[in-house]
C-alpha positions as CSV (number, residue, x, y, z in Angstrom):
1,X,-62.5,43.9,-6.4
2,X,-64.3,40.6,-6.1
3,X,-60.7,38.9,-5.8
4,X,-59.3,41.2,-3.1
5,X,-62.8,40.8,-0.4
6,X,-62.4,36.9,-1.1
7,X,-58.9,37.0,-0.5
8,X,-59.4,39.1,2.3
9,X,-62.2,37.0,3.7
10,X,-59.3,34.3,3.8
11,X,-57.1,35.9,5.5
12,X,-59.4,37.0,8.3
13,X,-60.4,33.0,8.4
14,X,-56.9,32.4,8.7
15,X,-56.7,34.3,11.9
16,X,-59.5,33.3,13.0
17,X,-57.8,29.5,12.7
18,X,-54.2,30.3,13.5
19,X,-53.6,29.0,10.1
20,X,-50.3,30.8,9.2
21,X,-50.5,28.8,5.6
22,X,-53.4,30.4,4.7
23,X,-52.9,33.9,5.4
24,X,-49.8,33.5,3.8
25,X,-51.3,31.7,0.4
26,X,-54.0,34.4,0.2
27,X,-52.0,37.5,0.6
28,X,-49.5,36.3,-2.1
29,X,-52.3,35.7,-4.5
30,X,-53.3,39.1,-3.3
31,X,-49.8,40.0,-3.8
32,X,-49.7,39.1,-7.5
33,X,-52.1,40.5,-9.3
34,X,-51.2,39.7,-12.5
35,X,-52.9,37.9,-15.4
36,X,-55.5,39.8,-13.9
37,X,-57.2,41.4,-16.9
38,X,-59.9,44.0,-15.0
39,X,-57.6,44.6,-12.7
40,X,-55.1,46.2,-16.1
41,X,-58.1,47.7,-17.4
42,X,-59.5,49.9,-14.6
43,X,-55.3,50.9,-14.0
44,X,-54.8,51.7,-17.5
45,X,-57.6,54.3,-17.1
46,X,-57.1,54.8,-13.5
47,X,-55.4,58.6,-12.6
48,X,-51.5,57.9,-10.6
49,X,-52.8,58.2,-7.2
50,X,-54.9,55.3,-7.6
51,X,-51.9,53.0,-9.5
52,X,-49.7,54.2,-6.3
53,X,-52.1,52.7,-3.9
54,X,-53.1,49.8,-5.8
55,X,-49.0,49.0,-6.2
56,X,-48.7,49.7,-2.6
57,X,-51.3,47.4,-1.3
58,X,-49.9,44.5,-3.4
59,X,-46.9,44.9,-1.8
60,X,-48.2,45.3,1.4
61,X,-49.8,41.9,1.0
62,X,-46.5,40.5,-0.3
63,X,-44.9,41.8,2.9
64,X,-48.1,40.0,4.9
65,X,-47.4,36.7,3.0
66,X,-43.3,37.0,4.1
67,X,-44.6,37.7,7.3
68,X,-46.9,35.0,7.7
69,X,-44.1,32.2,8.4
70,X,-43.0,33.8,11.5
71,X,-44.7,36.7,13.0
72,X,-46.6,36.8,15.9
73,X,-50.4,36.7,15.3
74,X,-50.9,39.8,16.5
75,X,-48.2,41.4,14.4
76,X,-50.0,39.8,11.8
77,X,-53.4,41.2,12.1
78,X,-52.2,44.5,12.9
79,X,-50.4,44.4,9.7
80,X,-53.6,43.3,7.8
81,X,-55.2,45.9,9.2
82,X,-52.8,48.5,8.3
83,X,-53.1,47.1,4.9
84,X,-56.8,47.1,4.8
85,X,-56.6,51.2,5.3
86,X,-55.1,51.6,2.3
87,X,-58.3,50.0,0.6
88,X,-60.4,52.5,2.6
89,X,-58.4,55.4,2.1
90,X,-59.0,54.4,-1.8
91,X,-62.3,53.7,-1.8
92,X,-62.9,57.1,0.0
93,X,-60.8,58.8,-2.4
94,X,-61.6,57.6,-6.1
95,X,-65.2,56.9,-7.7
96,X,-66.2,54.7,-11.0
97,X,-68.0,57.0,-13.3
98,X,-70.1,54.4,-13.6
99,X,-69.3,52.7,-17.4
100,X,-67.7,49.5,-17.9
101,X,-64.1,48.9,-17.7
C-alpha cells in the first residue's frame, strides 16, 4: 500500500510540474507490480473481487504511463482520477482482519 500512495504522490507532483516523464515513470512502476512480495501475499489470500480490482488498477496505471507521452494534461489527470476510484471503491469494499500477511 505504501508503494501505491508514494507512487501516487508522484504522479500528482508530476501534474503539478507538467512533468510528463514522471507521471509516466511512476504509473509504470505502479503498473508492474511484480517482485512485489506483500503485494503476492495479501492476493494469495485476498477473495476474486479484490484480485479483479487490484489487476484492473495495474492496468489502469499501465494505460496512464502509455498515455503520459501524449495526452493532454487534462486527459491525464482525469484518467488518474478515474483510476484513483478504483482504490476507493476497494478500500470501501474489503477490510484486513487485522493479522499479518
Amino acid at each position: 500500500m505504501l508503494a501505491f500512495l508514494q507512487g501516487a504522490e508522484s504522479i500528482s507532483y508530476g501534474f503539478a510540474e507538467q512533468d510528463r516523464a514522471l507521471i509516466g515513470e511512476a504509473a509504470r512502476e505502479l503498473s508492474r507490480g511484480a517482485g512485489d512480495p506483500l503485494g503476492a501475499s495479501i492476493r494469495a489470500k485476498a477473495p476474486e473481487g479484490f484480485v479483479s480490482l487490484s489487476r484492473g488498477l495495474r492496468s489502469d496505471f499501465g494505460e496512464l504511463a502509455a498515455l503520459s507521452e501524449t495526452a493532454e494534461f487534462s486527459d491525464l489527470q482525469l484518467r488518474f482520477s478515474t483510476t484513483m476510484g478504483r482504490c476507493v471503491a476497494c478500500h470501501g469494499t474489503y477490510r484486513s482482519d487485522g493479522s499479518a500477511p
